[in-house]
C-alpha positions as CSV (number, residue, x, y, z in Angstrom):
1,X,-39.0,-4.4,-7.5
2,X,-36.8,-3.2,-10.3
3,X,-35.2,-1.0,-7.4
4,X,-34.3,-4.1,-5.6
5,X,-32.8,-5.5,-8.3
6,X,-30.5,-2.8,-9.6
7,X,-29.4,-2.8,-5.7
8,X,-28.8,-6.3,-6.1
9,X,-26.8,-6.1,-9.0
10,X,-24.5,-3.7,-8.0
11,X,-23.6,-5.4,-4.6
12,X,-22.9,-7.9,-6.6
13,X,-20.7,-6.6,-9.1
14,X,-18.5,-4.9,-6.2
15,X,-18.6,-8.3,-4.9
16,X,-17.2,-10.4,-7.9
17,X,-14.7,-7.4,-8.2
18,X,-13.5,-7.3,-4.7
19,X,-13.3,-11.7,-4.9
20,X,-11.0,-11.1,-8.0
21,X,-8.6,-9.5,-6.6
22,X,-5.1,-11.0,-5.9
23,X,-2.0,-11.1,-3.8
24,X,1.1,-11.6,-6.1
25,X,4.9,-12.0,-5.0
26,X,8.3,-11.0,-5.6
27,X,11.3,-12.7,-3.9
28,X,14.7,-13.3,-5.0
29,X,14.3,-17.0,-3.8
30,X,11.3,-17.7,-5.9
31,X,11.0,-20.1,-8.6
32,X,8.9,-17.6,-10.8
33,X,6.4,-20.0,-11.6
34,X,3.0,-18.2,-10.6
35,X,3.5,-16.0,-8.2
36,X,0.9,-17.0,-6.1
37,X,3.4,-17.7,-2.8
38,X,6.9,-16.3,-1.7
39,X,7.8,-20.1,-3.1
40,X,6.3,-19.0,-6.5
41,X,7.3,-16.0,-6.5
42,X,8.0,-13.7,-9.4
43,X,12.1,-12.5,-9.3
44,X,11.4,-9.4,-10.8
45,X,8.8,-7.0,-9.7
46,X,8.1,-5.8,-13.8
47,X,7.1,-10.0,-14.4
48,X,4.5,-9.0,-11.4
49,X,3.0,-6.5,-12.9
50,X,2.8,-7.4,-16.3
51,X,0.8,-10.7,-14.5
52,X,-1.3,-8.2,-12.5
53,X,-4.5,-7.2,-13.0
54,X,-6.9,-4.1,-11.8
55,X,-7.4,-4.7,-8.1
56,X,-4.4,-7.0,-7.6
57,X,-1.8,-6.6,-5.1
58,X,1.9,-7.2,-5.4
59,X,4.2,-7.8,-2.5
60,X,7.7,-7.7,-2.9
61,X,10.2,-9.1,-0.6
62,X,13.7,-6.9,0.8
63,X,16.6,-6.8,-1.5
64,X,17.2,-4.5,-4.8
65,X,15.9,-4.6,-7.9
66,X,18.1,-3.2,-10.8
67,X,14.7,-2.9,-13.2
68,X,12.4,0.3,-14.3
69,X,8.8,-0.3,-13.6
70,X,5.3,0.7,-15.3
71,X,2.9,0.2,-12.7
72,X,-0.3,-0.5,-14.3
73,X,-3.9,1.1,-13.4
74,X,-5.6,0.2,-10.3
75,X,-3.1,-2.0,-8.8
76,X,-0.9,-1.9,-5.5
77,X,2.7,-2.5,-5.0
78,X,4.2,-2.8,-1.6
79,X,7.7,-3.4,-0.7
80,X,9.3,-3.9,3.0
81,X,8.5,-7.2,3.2
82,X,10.7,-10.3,4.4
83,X,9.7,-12.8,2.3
84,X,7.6,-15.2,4.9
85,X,4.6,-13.3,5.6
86,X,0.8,-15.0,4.7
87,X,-1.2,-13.0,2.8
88,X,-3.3,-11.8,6.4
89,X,0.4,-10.6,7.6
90,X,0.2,-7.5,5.7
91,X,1.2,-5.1,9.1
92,X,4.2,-7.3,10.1
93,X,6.4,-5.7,7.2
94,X,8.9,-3.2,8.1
95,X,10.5,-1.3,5.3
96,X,13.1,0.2,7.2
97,X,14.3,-3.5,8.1
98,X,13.4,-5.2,5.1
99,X,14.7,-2.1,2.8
100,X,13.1,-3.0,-1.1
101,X,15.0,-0.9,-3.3
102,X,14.1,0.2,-7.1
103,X,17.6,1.2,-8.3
104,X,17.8,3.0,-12.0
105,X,21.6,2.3,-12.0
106,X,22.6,1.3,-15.8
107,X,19.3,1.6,-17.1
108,X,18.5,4.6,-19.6
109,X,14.5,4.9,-18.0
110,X,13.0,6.1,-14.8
111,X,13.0,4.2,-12.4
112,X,8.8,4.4,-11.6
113,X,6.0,5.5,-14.5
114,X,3.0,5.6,-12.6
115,X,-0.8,4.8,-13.8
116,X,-3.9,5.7,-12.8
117,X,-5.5,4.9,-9.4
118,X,-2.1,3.1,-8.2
119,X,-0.2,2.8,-5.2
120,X,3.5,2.5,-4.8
121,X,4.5,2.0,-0.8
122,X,7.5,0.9,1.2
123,X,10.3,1.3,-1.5
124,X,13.4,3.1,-2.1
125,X,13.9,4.3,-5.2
126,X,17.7,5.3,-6.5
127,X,19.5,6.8,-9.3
């Protein structure tokens, strides 16, 4: 019986960690309210990951972003996006169409500090 139960319990603590996780958004056009939508989206991608948490995603719409980033642990930033896709749309970006660009130029930082666990995808990253 206590067998059972452990099993139990860690299904579902995977569970309650896999429902927690979120999609956030980054898009020029966005009124940077939640960043729950493209139409809430954050404008800057550092604002999305300062809001994100372990497990979250953020998707960031085409365009360039003059900003240095410190990705936090455990969370996924994607770029190549075009700024209409629904969260089950994830395959329909294209980064060589919808170019999302990390440029350094001014700024006295790296562009990217990594973190632990994290994934950085569909960006280009300059100067």
């Amino acid at each position: 019986m206590l067998r059972l139960l452990i099993v139990f319990m860690a299904v579902l603590l995977i569970s309650l960690h896999s429902a927690s996780a979120r999609t956030l958004y980054v898009s020029k056009t966005g009124d940077g309210s939640t960043g729950v939508s493209w139409e809430t989206g954050f404008p800057t991608v550092t604002e999305a990951i300062e809001s994100a948490t372990a497990g979250d995603h953020i998707w960031v719409a085409s365009g360039s972003y003059n900003e240095a980033i410190s990705l936090k642990p455990e969370i996924e930033l994607y770029g190549g996006f075009s700024g209409n896709e629904n969260e089950d749309q994830f395959d329909l970006r294209n980064w060589r169409t919808n170019a999302t660009i990390l440029d350094a130029t001014g700024l006295e930082s790296t562009v990217v500090i990594a973190a632990e666990n994290c994934t950085i995808d569909g960006f280009v990253i300059t100067n």
